[in-house]
N, C-alpha and C positions, 0 to 999 in steps of 0.2 A: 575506486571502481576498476575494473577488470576493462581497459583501453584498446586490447589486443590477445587473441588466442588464435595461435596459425602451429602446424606441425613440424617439428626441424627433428632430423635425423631420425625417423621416427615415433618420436615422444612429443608431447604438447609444450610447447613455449608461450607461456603465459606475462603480459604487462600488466601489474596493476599501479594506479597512481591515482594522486589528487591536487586540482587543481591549484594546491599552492607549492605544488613541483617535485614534490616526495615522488620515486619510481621503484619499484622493486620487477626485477628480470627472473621466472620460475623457467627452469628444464626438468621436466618429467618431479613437480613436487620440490626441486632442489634449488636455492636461491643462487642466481650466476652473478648478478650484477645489481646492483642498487644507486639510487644519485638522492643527493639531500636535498632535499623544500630548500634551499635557496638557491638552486640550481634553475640558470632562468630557461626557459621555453620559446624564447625571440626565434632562437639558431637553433640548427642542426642538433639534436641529440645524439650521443654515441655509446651502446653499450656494447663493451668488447668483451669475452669471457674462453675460458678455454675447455674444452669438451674431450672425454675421454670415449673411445669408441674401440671396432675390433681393429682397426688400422693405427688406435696410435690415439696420440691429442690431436686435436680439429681446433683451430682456431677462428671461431667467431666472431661477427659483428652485425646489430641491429641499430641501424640509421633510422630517426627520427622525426621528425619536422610537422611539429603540435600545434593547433593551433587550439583554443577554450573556447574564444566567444567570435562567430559559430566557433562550433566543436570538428574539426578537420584534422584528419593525419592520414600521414603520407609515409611507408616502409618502406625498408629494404633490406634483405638478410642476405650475410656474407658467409660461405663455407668458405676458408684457406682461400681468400680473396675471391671468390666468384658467386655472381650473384645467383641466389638459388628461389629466391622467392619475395616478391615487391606487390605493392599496392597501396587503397588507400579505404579508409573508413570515415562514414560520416554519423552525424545524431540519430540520424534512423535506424544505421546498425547497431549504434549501441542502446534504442527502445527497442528492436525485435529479437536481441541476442541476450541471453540470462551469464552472468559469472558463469564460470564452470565450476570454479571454488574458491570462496573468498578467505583471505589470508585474517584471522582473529587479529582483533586489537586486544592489548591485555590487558584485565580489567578486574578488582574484586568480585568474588561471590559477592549476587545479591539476590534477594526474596526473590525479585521479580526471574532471575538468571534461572534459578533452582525451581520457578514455577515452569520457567518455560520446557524446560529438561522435562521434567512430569508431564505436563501435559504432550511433548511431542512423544514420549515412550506409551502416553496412552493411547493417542491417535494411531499406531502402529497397529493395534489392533481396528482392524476391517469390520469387526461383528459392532464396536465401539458405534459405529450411526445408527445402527439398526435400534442397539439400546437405547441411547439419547435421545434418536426421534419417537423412541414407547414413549419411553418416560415422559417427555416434552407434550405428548399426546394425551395422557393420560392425564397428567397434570393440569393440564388445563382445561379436560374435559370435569374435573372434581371442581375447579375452581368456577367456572363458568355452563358450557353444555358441549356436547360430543360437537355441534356442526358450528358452534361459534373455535374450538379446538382446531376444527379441520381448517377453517375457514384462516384462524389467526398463522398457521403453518404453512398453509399456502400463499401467506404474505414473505412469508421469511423465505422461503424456498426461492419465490420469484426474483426477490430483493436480492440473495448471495448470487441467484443466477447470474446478476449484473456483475457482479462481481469476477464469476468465474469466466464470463465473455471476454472480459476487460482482459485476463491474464491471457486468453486463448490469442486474444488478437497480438500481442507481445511476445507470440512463442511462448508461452511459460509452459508447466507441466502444473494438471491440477491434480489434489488427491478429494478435493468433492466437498460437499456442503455437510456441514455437523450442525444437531439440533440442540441447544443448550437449555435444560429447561429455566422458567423465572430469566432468563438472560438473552436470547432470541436465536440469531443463528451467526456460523461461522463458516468462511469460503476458505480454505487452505490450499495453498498451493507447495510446489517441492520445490522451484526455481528462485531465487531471489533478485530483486528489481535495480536498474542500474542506472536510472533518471529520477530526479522529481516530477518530473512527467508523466511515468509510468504509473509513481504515488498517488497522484491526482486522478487519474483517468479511473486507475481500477476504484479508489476509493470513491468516487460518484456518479459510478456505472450502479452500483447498488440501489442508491435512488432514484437515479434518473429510470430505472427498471422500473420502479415501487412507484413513481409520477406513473408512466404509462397501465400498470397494472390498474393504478385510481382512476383514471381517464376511462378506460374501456370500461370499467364497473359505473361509470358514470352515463357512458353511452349505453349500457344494458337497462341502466334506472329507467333512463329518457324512454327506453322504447318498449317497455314491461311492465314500467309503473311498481316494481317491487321494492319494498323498504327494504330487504335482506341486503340490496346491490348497492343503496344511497348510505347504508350504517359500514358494509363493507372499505366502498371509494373511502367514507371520509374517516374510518380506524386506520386505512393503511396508509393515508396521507400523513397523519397524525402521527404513523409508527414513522414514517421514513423524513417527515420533517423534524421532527427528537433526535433521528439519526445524523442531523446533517446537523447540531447544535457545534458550535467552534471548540468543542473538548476532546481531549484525547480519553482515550484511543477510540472516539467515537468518529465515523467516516469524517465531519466535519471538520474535528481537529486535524486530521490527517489532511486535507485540503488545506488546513490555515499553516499547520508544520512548512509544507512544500512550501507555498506562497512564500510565507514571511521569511521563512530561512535560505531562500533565494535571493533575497533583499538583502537582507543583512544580518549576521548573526544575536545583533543586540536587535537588531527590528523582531525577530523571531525568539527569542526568550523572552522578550516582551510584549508581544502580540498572544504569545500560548500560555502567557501567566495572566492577561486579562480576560480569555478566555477559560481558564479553571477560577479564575473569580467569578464571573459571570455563570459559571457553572454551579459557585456555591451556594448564591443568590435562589438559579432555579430551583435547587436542591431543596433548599432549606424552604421558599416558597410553596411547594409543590408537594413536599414532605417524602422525595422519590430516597430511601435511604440506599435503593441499586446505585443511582450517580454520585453518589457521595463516594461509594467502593470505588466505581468507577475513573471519578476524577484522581483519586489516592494511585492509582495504575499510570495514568495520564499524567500524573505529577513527576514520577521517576522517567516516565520516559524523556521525558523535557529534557531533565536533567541530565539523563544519559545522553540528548542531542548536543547537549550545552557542550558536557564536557568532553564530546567527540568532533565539535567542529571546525578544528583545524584537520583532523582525518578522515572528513566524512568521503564516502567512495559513491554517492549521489551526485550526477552532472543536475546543477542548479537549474529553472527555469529561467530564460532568456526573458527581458519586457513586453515583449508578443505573448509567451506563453502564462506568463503573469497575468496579464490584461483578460487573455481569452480566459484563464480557469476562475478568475472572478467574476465574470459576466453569467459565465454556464453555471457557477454558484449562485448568483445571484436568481437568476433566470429556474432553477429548480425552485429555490425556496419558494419563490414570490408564485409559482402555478399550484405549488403543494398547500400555501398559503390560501390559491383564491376557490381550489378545490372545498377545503374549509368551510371556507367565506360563504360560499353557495348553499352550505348546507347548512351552515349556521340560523338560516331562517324558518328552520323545518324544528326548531324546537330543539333542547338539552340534549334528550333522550342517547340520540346517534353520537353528540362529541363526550357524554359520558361515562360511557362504556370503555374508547378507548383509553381517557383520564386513569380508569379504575384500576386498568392493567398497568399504564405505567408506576400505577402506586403500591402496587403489589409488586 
């Protein structure tokens, strides 16, 4: 994770590290100074390095004093012995402060690698939403009718909105909401997140949207008596409790990733491989053949967490933050659940409809 970004002579001076003591020291792109993972964190850190400028070499030094859990540090940067710039940073600056640029870990080409490359050169074009949300539109107005179309768009739209709050509140930079047809929607941002904190919040701000959108369609039923608003609440309840199932890359999984891999990294490739079990089960239950693609996405990510977590650059969830992102999980499912519940008595009809779309 990117620890520190402040500017010396200049050009940006970049720390990135991870908590099992790895450091690398960036001037303007160029690596000055590094310390190895078994370098302890108790004491004082010292990265000394030597700098060329118009007067000559400048001889450098950045003092450190780390602390993980909390997350506390305390600077000081030395030109030719004098101090030129000190302070200190805590867990809050590093949820409202994005990388500036994160240093690649090296890794094989893979499917998922070469999918990502495509899809961000297609996202580059701007006309690219306008298309997506025809299509998406049209699609599903063949599939079903023009207002049940608008109606299922305007779930998805609400749902990324959450999403895109979520980044706004963190400082990110967003590039906007993409309409996937048969697949639903996507919030993309240009910043990359530096907590599992940040993981968690943005990934169940989605729902937790898609809960309030159900609610007020709930309170329109109540005072209108219209069946459009009670089929409405209980499909979008329906879409956004599917969305919170413990599978990746579904928001759920991404909630169970943070959680368990802040625990521990065997709790957490164990917690996300009972969770794409539990995914097979629904799969094959349900007959959804989109989750099954799905879970195959979810699978390499895992893997890709596995065999990155001695270098993950994600400051872990603290036992507070653990505690609280279970309960607000919990506390979504179980409203999305009783929204349901409610309407479960009014006959098939309304929880059919949304069934039929996820089976398509």
């Amino acid at each position: 994770m990117e620890i520190l970004a402040i500017e010396l002579l200049g050009r940006p001076l970049r720390l990135e590290g991870t908590m099992a003591g790895w450091q690398q020291l960036f001037w303007d792109h160029q690596l000055v100074s590094e310390k190895a993972a078994s370098v302890s964190t108790d004491d004082e850190i010292q990265h000394q390095f030597t700098l060329q400028s118009q007067q000559g070499n400048v001889e450098c030094s950045v003092s450190l004093n780390l602390n993980w859990q909390p997350f506390a540090l305390k600077y000081s940067v030395t030109v030719n012995d004098q101090i030129v710039e000190q302070g200190d940073r805590t867990l809050a600056d590093l949820e409202h402060t994005s990388p500036t640029e994160i240093v690649p870990i090296k890794k094989p080409i893979s499917l998922i690698g070469l999918g990502s490359l495509a899809f961000k050169l297609l996202k580059s074009a701007k006309a690219i939403k306008v298309v997506l949300a025809g299509t998406s539109l049209a699609a599903y107005s063949w599939l079903f009718s023009l207002q049940f179309a608008l109606s299922l768009i305007g779930c998805l739209v609400f749902h990324e909105y959450g999403h895109v709050r979520a980044m706004r509140y963190f400082g990110m930079k967003t590039k906007g909401i993409y309409l996937i047809p048969f697949v639903g929607g996507l919030a993309l941002g240009d910043d990359k997140i530096n907590t599992r904190w940040q993981d968690v919040v943005i990934s169940i701000m989605g729902p937790t949207f898609g809960l309030i959108l159900s609610l007020l369609c709930l309170l329109v039923y109540w005072l209108t008596g219209e069946m459009f608003f009670a089929g409405l609440a209980a499909f979008n309840a329906l879409l956004n409790l599917f969305n919170l199932l413990p599978i990746l890359p579904l928001d759920g999984g991404h909630i169970l990733k943070s959680i368990s891999f802040s625990m521990h990294s065997k709790v957490g490739i164990g917690l996300c491989a009972a969770g794409a079990a539990f995914g097979v089960f629904i799969s094959y239950q349900l007959g959804l053949a989109l989750l099954g693609f799905l879970l195959l996405i979810g699978s390499l990510e895992i893997i890709m967490e596995w065999r990155t977590r001695h270098e993950s650059r994600l400051y872990p969830l603290d036992r507070y933050g653990q505690f609280f992102s279970i309960i607000w999980y919990l506390i979504t499912v179980g409203s999305l659940v009783a929204v349901l519940w409610y309407f479960a008595g009014t006959g098939d009809a309304i929880l059919g409809l949304p069934l039929k779309v996820l089976q398509s």
